[in-house]
C-alpha positions in Angstrom: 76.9 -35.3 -20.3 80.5 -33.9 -20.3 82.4 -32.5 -17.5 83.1 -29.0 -17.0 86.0 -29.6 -15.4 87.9 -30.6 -18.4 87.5 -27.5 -20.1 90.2 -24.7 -20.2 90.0 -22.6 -16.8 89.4 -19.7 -19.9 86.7 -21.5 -21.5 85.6 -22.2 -17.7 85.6 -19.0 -16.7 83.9 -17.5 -19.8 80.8 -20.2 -20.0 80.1 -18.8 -16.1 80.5 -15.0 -17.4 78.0 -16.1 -20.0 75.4 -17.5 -17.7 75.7 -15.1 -14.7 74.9 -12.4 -17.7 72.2 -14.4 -19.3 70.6 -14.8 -15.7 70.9 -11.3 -15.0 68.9 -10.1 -18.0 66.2 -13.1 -17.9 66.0 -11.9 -14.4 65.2 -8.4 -15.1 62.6 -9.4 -18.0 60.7 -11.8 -15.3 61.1 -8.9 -12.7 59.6 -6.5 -15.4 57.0 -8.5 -16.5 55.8 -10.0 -12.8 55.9 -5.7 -11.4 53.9 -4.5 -14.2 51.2 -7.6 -13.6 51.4 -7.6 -9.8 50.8 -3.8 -9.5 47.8 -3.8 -11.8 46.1 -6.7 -9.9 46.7 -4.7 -6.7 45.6 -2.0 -7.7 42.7 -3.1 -9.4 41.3 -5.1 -6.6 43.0 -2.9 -3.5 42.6 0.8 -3.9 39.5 2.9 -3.7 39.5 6.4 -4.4 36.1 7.7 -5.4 32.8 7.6 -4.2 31.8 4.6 -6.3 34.4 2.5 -4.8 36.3 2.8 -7.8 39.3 4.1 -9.5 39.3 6.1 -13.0 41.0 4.6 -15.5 43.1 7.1 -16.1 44.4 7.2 -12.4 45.0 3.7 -12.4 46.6 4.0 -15.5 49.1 6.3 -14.6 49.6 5.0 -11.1 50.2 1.8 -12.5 52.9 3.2 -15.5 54.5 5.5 -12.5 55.0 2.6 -10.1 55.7 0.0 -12.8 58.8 2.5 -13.8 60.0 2.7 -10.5 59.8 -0.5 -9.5 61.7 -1.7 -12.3 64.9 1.4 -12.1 65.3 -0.3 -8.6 64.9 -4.0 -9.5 67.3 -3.6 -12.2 69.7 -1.6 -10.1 69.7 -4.0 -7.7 70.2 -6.9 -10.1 73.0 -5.2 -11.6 74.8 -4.7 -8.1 74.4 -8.8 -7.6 75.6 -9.4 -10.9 78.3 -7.2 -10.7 79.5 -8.8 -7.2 79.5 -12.2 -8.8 81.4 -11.1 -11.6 84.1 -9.4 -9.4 84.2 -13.0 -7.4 84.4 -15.1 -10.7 87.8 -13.2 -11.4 89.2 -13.9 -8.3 88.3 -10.9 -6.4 87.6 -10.9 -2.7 84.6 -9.1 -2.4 84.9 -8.9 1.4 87.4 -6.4 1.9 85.3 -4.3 -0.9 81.8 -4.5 0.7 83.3 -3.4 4.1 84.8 -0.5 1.9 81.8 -0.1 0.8 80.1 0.2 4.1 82.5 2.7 5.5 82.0 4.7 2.3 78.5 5.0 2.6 78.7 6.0 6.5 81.3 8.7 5.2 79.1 9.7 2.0 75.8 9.6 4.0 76.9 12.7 6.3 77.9 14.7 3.7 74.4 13.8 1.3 71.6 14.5 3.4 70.0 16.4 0.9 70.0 13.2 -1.0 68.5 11.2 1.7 65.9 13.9 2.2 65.0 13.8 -1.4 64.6 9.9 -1.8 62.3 9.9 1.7 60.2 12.5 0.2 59.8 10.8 -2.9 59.3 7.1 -0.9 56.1 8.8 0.8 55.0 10.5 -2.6 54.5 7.2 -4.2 53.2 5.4 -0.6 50.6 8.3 -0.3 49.5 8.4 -3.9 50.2 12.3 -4.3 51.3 12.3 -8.2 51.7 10.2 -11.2 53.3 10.8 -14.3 50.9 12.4 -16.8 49.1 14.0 -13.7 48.9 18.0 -13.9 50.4 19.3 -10.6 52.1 22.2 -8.6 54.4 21.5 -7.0 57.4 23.9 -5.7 56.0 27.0 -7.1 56.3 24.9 -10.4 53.3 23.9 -12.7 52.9 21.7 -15.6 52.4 18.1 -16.4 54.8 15.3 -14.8 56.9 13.3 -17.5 59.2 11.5 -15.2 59.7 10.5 -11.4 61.9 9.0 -9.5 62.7 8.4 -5.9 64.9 11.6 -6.0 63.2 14.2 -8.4 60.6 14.7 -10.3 60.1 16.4 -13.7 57.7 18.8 -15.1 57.3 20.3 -18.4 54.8 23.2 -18.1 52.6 25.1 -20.8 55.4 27.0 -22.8 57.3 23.8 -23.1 60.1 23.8 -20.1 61.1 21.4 -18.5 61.7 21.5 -14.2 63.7 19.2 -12.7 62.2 19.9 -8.9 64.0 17.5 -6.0 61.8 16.0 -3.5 62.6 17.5 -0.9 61.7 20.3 -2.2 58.0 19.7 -2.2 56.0 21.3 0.7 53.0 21.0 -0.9 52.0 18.9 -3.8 48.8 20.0 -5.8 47.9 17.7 -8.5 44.8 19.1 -10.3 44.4 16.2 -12.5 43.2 13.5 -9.8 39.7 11.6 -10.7 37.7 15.2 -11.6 38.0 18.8 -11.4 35.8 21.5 -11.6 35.2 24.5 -14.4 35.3 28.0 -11.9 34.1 30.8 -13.7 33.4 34.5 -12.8 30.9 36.2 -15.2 31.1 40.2 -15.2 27.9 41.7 -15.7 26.9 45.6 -15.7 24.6 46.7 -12.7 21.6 47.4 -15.4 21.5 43.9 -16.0 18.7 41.7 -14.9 20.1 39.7 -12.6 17.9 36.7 -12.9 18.1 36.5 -16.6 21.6 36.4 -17.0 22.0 33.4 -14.6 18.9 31.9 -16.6 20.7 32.9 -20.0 24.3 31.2 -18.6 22.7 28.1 -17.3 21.0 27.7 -20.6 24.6 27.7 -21.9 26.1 25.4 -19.5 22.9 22.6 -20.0 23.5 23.0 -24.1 27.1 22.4 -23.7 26.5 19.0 -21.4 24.1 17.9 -24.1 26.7 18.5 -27.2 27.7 15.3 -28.7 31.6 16.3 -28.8 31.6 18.3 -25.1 29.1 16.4 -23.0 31.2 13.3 -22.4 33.8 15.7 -20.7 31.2 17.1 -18.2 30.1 15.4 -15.4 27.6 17.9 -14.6 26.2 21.3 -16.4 28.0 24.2 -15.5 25.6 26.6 -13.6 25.4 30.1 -11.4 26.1 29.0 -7.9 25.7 32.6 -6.6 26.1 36.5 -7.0 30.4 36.8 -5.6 31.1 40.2 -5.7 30.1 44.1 -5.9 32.3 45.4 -7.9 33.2 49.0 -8.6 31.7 49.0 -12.2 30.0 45.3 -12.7 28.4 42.5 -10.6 30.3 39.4 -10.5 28.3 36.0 -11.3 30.2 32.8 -10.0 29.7 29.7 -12.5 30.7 26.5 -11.0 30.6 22.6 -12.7 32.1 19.4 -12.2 33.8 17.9 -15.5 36.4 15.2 -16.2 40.0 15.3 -14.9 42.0 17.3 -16.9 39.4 18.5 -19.0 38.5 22.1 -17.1 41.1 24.3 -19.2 39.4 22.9 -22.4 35.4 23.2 -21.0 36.3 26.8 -19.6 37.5 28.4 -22.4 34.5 26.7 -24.7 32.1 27.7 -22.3 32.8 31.4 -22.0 32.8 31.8 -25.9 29.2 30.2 -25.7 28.3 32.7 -22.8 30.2 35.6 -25.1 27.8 35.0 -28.1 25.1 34.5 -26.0 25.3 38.0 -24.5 26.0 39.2 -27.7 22.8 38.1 -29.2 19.9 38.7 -26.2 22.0 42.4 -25.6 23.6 42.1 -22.2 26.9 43.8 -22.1 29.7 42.7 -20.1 31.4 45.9 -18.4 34.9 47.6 -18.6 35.8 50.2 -16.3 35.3 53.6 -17.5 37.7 57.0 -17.0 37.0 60.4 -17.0 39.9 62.7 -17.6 40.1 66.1 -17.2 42.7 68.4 -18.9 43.8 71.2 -16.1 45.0 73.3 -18.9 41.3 73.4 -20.5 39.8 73.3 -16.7 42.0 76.6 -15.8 41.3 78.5 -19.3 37.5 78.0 -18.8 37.2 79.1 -14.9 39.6 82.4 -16.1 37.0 83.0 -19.2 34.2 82.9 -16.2 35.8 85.0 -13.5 36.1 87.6 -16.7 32.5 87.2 -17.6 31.5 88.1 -14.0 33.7 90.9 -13.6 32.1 92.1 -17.2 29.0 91.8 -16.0 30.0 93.6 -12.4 30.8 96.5 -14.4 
């Protein structure tokens, strides 16, 4: 075997530059590839969500992808600082004096970044407590739309028209994700006050059974949609409230199929959903016909 000491202190120096770079990157790839197993057999075997004991595979899918991702921006970060400190001591660099730089630095840096601090804390207990994952539907911030990216100091939404938010952390107060295991079609159903009450609730549950049993929209529901209850009195209509459970991030799609089934439905069997109606009365007219009556009395007083 030869000796490395009998090479050039060049050649020396570059074979170490080699491996140190070499054992960086087939660090990161066993770091990638150990994260993306571990979490999924954690995950798998350790967390329970519904009432089966169970996660959907879409949760655990994206909790998976959204931990995976963040596991490996800091891994590799931090693989990158090691590599970088070895580096700086393979060229002769006294990494001492530079670390306690760097300690000071962040002392200094830390008073003046508490936002930052704020925002990586928030996003620490985000991913601890399970609130969001990416592809999850969520409000967060007075923001709404569908998470494409996270990390320990923002996250990012693109919402229905195509934006995309970039909302800090610390910014979230309250986080609703309205994507997580189901959700629920919430429906209110106008009808006028000469309607049978009875058979429209019969005629929209009717509906909501014939769209669980469709081939194409039943695997979305996890339950026929259904009148829960008479809501509200309005001033011109009765208000029905239709209520059913259906797959995460399916309600937007079962909602607006279901009220275009309750729409022909209505159409055919002749109940009509109300609109307010207006009288209006033109003064002009009003005045010109009380003055042609106060003439016709005093006619008729002669």
């Amino acid at each position: 075997m030869p000796d490395l000491s009998d090479l050039p202190a060049s050649a020396y120096v570059g074979l170490q530059l080699v491996l140190i770079l070499v054992a960086a990157i087939a660090a990161f790839l066993a770091l990638r590839t150990a994260i993306r197993l571990g979490i999924a057999h954690v995950l798998t075997r350790g967390e329970t969500e519904d009432d089966d004991g169970a996660v959907a595979p879409v949760d655990l899918e994206r909790r998976v992808r959204t931990l995976g991702s963040l596991a490996e921006k800091l891994g590799g970060g931090l693989i990158a600082v090691i590599a970088g400190l070895m580096l700086l001591e393979l060229f002769g660099i006294d990494i001492g004096p530079a670390l306690a730089g760097l300690g000071v630095a962040g002392i200094a840096v830390g008073f003046g970044a508490q936002t930052l601090v704020r925002d990586w804390l928030a996003g620490i207990f985000v991913v601890v407590e399970n609130q969001y994952n990416e592809g999850d539907v969520v409000r967060i911030a007075g923001v709404e739309g569908t998470v494409e990216d996270f990390s320990l100091r923002r996250t990012t939404l693109r919402d229905l028209d195509g934006t995309v938010h970039t909302v800090p952390n610390g910014q979230i107060i309250v986080a609703s994700n309205m994507t997580r295991l189901w959700a629920r079609v919430n429906l209110d159903i106008s009808v006028g006050y000469d309607t049978d009450v009875d058979r429209a609730t019969n005629l929209i549950n009717r509906v909501g059974e014939e769209l669980h049993a469709d081939p194409e929209w039943g695997p979305r529901l996890l339950e026929a949609p259904s009148v829960v209850r008479v809501s509200a009195l309005a001033d011109s209509a009765m208000t029905l409230k239709v209520l059913g459970q259906v797959q995460a991030a399916q309600q937007w799609a079962v909602a607006g199929e279901l009220r275009k089934r309750i729409l022909a439905a209505f159409a055919r069997d002749g109940i009509e959903i109300p609109f307010p109606r207006r009288v209006i009365v033109n003064r002009s007219d009003a005045a010109a016909q009380e003055a042609g009556a106060a003439d016709e009395e005093g006619g008729a007083g002669d």
